[in-house]
C-alpha positions as CSV (number, residue, x, y, z in Angstrom):
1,X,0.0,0.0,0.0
2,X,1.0,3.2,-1.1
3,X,0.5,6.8,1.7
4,X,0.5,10.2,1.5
5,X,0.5,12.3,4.4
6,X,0.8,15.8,3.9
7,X,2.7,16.3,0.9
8,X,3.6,19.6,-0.8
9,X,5.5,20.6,-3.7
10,X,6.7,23.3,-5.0
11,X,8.4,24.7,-7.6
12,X,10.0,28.3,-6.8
13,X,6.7,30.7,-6.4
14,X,4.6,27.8,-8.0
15,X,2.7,25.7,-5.7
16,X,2.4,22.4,-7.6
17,X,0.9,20.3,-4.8
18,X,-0.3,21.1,-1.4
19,X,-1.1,19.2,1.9
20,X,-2.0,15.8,-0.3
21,X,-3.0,13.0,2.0
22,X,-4.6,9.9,1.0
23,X,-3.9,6.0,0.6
24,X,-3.8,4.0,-2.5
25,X,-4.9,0.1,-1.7
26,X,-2.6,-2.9,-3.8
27,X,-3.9,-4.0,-6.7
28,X,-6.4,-1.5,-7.1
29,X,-6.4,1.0,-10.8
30,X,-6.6,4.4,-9.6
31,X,-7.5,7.0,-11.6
32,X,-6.1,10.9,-11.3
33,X,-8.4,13.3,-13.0
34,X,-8.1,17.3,-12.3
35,X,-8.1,20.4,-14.5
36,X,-5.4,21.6,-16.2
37,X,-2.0,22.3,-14.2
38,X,-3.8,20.8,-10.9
39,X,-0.4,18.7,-10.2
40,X,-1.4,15.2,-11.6
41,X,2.4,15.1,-13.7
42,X,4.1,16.2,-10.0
43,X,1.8,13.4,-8.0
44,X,3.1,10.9,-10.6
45,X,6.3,11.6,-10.4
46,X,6.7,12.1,-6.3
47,X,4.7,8.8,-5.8
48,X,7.3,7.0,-8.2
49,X,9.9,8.8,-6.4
50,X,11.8,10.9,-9.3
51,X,10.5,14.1,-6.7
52,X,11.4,14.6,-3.3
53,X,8.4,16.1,-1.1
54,X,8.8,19.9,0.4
55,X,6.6,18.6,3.3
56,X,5.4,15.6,4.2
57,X,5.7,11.7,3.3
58,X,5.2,9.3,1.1
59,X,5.5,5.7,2.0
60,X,5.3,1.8,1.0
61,X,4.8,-0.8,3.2
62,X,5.7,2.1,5.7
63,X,9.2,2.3,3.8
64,X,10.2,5.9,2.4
65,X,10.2,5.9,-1.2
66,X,12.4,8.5,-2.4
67,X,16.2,7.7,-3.1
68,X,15.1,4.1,-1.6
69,X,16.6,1.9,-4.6
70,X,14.7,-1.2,-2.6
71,X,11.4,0.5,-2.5
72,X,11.8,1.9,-6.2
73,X,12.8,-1.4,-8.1
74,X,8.8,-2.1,-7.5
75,X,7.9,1.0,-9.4
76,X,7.6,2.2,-13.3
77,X,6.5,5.3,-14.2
78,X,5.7,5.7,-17.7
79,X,6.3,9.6,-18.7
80,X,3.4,11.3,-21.1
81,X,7.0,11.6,-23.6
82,X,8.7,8.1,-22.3
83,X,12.7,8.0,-22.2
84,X,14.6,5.5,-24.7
85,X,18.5,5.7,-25.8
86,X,19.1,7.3,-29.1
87,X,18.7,5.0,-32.0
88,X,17.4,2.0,-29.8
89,X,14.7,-0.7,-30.7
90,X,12.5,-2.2,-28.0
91,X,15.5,-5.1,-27.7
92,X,18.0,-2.7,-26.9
93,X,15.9,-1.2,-24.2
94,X,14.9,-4.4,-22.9
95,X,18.3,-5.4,-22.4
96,X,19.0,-1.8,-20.1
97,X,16.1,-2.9,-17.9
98,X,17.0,-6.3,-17.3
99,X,20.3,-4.8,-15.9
100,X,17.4,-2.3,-13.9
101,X,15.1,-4.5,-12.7
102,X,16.1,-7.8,-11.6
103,X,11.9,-9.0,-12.1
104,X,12.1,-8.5,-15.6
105,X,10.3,-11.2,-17.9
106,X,12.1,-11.3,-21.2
107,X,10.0,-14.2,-22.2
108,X,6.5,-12.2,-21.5
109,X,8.3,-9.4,-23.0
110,X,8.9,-11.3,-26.3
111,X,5.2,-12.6,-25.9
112,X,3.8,-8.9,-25.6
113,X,5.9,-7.4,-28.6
114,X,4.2,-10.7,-31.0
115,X,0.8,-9.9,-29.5
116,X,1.1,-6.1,-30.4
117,X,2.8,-7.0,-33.6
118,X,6.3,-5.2,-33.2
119,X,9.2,-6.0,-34.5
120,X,11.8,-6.0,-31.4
121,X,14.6,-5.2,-33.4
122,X,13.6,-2.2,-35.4
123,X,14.4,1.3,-34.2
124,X,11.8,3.0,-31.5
125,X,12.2,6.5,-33.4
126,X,11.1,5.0,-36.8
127,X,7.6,3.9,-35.1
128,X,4.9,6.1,-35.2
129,X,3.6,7.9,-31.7
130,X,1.3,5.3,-31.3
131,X,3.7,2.2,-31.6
132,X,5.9,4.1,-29.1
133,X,3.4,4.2,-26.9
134,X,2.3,0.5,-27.1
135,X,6.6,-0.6,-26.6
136,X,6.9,1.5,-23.5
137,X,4.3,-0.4,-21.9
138,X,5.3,-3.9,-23.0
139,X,8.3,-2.7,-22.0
140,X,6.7,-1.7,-18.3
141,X,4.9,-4.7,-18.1
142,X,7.8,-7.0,-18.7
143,X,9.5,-5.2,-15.9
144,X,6.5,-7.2,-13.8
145,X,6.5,-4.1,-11.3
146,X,4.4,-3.9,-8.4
147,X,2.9,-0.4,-9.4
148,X,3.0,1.0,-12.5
149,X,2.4,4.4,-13.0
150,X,1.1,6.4,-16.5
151,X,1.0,9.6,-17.5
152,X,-2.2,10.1,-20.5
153,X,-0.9,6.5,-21.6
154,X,-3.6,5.9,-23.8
155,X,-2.8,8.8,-25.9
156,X,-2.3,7.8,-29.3
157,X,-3.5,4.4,-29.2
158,X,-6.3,2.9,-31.5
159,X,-9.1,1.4,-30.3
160,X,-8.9,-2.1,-30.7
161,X,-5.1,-1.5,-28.8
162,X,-6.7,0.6,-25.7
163,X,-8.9,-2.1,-25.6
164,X,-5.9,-4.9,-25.3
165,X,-4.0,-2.7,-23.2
166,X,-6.7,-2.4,-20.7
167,X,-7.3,-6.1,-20.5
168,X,-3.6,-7.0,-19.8
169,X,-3.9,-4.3,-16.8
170,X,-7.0,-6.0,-15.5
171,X,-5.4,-9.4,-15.8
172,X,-2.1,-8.4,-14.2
173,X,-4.3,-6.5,-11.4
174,X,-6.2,-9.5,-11.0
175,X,-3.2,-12.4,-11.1
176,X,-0.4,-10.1,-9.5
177,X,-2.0,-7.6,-7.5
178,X,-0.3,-5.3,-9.6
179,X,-1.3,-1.5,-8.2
180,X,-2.0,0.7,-11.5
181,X,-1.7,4.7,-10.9
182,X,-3.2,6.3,-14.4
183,X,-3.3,10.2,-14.9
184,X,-5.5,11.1,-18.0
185,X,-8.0,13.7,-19.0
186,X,-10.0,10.9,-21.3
187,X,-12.5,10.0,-18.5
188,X,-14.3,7.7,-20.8
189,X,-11.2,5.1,-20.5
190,X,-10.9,5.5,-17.1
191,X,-14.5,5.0,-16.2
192,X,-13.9,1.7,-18.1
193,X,-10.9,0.6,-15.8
194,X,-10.4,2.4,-12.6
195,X,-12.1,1.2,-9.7
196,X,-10.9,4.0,-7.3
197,X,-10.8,8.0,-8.7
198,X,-8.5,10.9,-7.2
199,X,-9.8,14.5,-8.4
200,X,-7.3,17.3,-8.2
201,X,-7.9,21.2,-8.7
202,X,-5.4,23.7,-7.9
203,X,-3.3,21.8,-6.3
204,X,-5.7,20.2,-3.9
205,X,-6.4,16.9,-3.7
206,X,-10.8,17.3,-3.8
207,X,-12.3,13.5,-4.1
208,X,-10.5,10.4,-3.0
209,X,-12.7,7.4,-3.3
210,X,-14.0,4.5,-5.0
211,X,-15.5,5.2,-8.5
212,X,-18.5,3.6,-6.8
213,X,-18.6,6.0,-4.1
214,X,-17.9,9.2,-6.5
215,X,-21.3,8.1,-8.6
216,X,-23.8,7.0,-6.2
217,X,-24.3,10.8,-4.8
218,X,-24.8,12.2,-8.1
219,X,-27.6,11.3,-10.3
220,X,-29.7,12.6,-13.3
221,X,-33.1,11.9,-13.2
222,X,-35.8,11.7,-16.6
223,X,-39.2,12.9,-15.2
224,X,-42.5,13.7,-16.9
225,X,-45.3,16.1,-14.9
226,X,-48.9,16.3,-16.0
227,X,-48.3,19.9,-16.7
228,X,-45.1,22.1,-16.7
229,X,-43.0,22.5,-13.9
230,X,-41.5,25.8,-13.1
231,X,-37.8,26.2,-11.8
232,X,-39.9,27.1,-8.5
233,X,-41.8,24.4,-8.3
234,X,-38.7,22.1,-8.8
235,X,-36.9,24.2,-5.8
236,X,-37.3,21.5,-3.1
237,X,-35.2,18.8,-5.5
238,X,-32.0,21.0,-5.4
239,X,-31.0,20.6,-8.9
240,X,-27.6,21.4,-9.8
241,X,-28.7,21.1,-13.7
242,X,-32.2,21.5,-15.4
243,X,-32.9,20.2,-19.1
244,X,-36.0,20.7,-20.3
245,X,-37.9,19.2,-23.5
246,X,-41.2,20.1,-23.0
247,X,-43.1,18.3,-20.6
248,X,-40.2,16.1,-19.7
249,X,-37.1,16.8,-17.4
250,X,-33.6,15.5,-17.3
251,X,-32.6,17.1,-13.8
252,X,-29.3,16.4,-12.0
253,X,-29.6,15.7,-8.2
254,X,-26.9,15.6,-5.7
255,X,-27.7,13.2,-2.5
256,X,-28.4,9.4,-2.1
257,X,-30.0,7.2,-3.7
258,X,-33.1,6.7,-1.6
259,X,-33.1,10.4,-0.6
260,X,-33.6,11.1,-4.4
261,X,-36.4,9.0,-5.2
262,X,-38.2,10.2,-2.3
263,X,-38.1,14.3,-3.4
264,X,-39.0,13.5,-6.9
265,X,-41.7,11.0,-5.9
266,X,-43.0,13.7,-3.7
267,X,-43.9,15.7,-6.7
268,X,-45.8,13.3,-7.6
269,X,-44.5,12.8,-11.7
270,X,-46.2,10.7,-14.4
271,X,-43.0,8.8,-15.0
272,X,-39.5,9.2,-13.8
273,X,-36.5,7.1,-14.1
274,X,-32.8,7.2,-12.9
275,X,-29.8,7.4,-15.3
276,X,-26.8,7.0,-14.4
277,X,-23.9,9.8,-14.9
278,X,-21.0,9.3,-16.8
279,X,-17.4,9.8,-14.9
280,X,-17.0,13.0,-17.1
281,X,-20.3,14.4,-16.2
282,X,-19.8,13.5,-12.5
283,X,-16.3,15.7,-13.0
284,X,-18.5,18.4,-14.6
285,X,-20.4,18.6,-11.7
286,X,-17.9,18.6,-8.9
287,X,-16.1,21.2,-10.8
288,X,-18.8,23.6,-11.1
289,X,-18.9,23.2,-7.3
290,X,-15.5,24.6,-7.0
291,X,-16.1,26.9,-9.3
292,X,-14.5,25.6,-12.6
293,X,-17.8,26.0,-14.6
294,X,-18.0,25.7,-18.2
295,X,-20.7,28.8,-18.3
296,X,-17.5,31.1,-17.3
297,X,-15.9,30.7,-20.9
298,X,-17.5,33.2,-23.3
299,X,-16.1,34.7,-26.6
């Protein structure tokens, strides 16, 4: 198990990070989500230990991580723009981790590289971004670490490849109780493999729970009144959004789930049905709370 406990970073008059305290259970896939310059990139790389905190600490097992060579041989970090030696191919690289990591696998690395159809000897700089992207994390996974850290590693992937990367996560998860730390701004592929969700804004961490958690006190609700409802009459739901289509409502409630039904039952509406909110509009919503609203961009 990975622990934060009051951690802060800075970078001269920059405040990167501040106070972060949470705890990130083995062999769970957390995802880090936050606007823009919120500090996912510096959590990353002070988890994997590349940063030494200002304040605080960050622990495995109870174990210091930074400049802990121990401690570290259990991480990899894959960077949003990945190192590799000048004129390598994927064998060349695999052949400076083994000499890194004494866990690495060159036989599941060989497996990996058929799977994903690249040729081990050819040079990494003559693959398109993509293929880059799909060697550095055969190249991770051969490492066999026990968490593996990634900075918007999807980016750049096709489909059917997101899709195969994602089920070798969940397998190695599942088999190895391999701990998978994923920054991204693509919520859709997160919502498809995280089971635990860390929100960030300015530099605070906001939400630390289980994806389950983050959506069962947000829901949008499709309702239908026997005549129209004014923003009055809807005043004892709370809405945090209102969509109307004439008659019928798509209105998004904060609360839980029983506390919910029993407002909008109270009004007493024709039909009404709950629908469950995407991870991205769940972020929309907790941003607006902080104030990072989409209705404060104009032209």
């Amino acid at each position: 198990m990975i622990k934060l406990i009051g951690v802060s970073k800075s970078f001269s008059s920059l405040v990167a990070l501040e106070d972060i305290s949470c705890e990130i259970p083995q062999g769970s896939i957390l995802g880090i989500i936050g606007s823009n310059g919120s500090g996912k990139s510096t959590l990353l790389r002070l988890i994997s230990g590349i940063y030494r905190p200002d304040k605080g600490e960050i622990m495995m097992n109870g174990q210091d991580i930074y400049e802990n060579v121990e401690v570290k041989s259990h991480f990899f970090y894959i960077s949003d723009d990945q190192f590799q030696f000048n004129g390598a191919t994927m064998r060349d690289m695999a052949k400076f981790y083994e000499q890194v990591y004494a866990t690495f696998d060159r036989e599941f690395f060989e497996s990996l590289a058929k799977q994903f159809n690249l040729d081990i000897r050819r040079k990494l700089n003559t693959f398109s971004k993509g293929m880059q992207r799909q060697a550095h994390i055969i190249l991770a996974l051969a490492t066999r670490p026990t968490y593996l850290l990634c900075d918007e590693t999807f980016d750049g992937l096709d489909p059917v490849v997101r899709q195969g990367v994602k089920a070798i996560l969940a397998e190695a998860v599942e088999h190895d109780k391999m701990t998978v730390i994923i920054a991204s701004h693509n919520l859709r592929e997160l919502e498809d493999l995280c089971d635990h969700i860390s929100l960030l804004h300015e530099s605070k961490l906001v939400i630390n729970k289980s994806l389950e958690d983050v959506q069962s006190n947000v829901f949008k609700v499709q309702c239908a009144f026997s005549e129209e409802m004014s923003d009055e009459s809807l005043e004892s739901l709370k809405p945090i959004y209102t969509e109307r289509f004439g008659r019928m409502l798509f209105l998004t409630l904060r609360g839980d789930k029983d506390e919910v039904i029993e407002k909008v039952e109270a009004l007493s509406p024709l039909y009404y049905e709950l629908v469950p909110l995407s991870l991205e509009e769940v972020f929309i919503v907790e941003m607006e709370v902080l104030g990072y609203d989409v209705k404060s961009f104009s032209l």
